[in-house]
C-alpha positions, 0 to 999 in steps of 0.5 A: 177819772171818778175814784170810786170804793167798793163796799162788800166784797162777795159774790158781787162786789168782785164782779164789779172789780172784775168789770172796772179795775185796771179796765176803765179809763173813767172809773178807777176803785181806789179803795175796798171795804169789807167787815170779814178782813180776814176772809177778803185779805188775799183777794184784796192783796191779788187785786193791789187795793187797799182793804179796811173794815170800816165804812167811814174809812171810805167817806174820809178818804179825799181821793175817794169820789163816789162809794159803790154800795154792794152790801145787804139791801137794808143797809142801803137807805143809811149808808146813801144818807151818810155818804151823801152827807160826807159829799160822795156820790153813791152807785148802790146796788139793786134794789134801792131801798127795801120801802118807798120811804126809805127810797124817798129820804135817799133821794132827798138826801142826795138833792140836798147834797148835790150828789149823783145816785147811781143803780145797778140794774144794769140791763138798761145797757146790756146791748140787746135790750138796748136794741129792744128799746129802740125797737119799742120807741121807734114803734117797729113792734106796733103796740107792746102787748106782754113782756116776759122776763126770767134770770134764774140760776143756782149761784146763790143756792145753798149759801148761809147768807144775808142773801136769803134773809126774807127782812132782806128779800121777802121774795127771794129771786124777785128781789135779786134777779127779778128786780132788773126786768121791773126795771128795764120793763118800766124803762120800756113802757112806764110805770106799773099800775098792779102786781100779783106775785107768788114764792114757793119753798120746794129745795130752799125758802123763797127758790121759785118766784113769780109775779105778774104786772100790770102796767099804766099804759095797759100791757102786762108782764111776767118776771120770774126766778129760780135760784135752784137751777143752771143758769138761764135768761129769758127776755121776750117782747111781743107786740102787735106787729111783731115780737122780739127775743133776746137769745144771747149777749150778741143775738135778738132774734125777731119775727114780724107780722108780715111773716119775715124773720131776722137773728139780728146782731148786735155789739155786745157790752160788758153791761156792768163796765158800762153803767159804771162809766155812765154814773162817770159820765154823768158826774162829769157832766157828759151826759144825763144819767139813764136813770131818774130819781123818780125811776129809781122810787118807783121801781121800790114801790114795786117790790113794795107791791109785790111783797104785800101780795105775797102776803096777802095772795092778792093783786096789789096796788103799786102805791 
């Protein structure tokens, strides 16, 4: 069992609790730390776990395995660098790092320390997109030509937060929800080569995002996001011999070539529940983690390329 403490308790940080505690037989939240006690007291109260203020009071608990960072992008670099130093595994949420360097000294501190590093772009284990996946490898859809990739909605809209910070999201939705289809699309086919990208401002900063991508192997990809809109997901595939859409958590719906159709089901997961059972597993040596460390720079180096290209209305380089 990995005794893990949560670090931030917003939005997201409670959907981690919500995914895990009492529910997991490999992952138990052992501890939770928030800056704001006084906002976070009842809640932590509701759930039976123990709230602190103070990250250090994570690394100082022996009966803490791996902390789970849910705290703003920027300060992910650090908080890796220094929990890898106290010897505690580190799942951080998306993005990794906010630059490649930084995502480069989080993986050598990690190497050194012997540690496992976890991310949450939990689409790798939603179970459609697992199913793509094998579609993809097992050359069902011929040639993957163009993926498209949309998560939009108005869950962050209006909050005075970190969130809409642009030294934490210089594009907006790209960087919150965007994010998981640079990832998932590059666990599809490979690295990405090129990206050109564009951020509007119409109802908020940053509320309608863009960006297009250009991969090594020579396929293209749109990821988009909204956040000032009801909730709507958006996956499409298409290949030479056939396209792919996911249309619910349980449903693909394909279409071939040869003119034959299928809604295809499949098992739906509770994606967050599994990729934190995946770093357990990891951990524990029962199998090799989903993600790689030069998986998890590249997908940096990504935004990196984006946000240049949003400054410089070019496409950019992924260096």
């Amino acid at each position: 069992m990995l005794k893990t403490a949560i670090i931030g308790l917003g939005w997201w940080g409670r959907t981690h609790i919500d995914a895990i505690h009492n529910k997991s037989d490999k992952v138990k939240i052992q501890r939770v730390v928030d800056l704001d006690i006084d906002g976070t007291r009842d809640y932590a109260t509701e759930q039976g776990l123990e709230l602190t203020a103070n990250f250090q009071d994570a690394l100082d608990d022996p009966e803490v395995d791996a902390v789970v960072l849910v705290t703003p992008h920027s300060l992910h670099t650090e908080q890796i660098i220094a929990a890898a130093g106290a010897g505690k595994h580190v799942f951080t949420e998306k993005p990794f790092a906010l630059n490649k360097a930084d995502a480069e000294r989080s993986v050598a501190a990690a190497q050194e320390a012997g540690i496992q590093l976890g991310l949450g772009h939990n689409q790798r284990y939603a179970a459609p997109q697992t199913e793509i996946k094998r579609m993809i490898e097992a050359g069902e859809l011929g040639t993957i030509m163009h993926l498209e990739g949309n998560t939009s909605h108005n869950t962050l809209s209006g909050f005075v937060s970190w969130r809409h910070d642009p030294k934490e999201a210089p594009g907006g939705g790209l960087y919150h929800m965007g994010s998981h289809y640079v990832d998932l699309f590059c666990s599809y086919l490979g690295p990405v080569r090129e990206v050109y990208a564009q951020a509007l401002d119409r109802i908020q900063p940053l509320d309608s995002a863009s960006a297009l991508l250009t991969f090594e192997s020579g396929a293209s990809a749109y990821i988009g996001n909204i956040m000032v809109t009801p909730i709507s997901r958006m996956l499409n595939v298409f290949g030479s011999e056939g396209w792919a859409k996911v249309v619910g958590l349980d449903t693909i719906e394909i279409s071939m070539a040869d003119g034959s159709t299928e809604s295809r089901k499949v098992t739906p997961v509770n994606p967050v529940q599994a990729n934190m059972e995946g770093f357990a597993d990891a951990i524990a040596g029962v199998h090799d983690y989903k993600f790689t460390t030069d998986q998890m720079i590249h997908d940096v180096a990504v935004l990196a390329a984006i946000e240049r290209s949003l400054v410089s209305g070019k496409r950019e380089p992924v260096l």
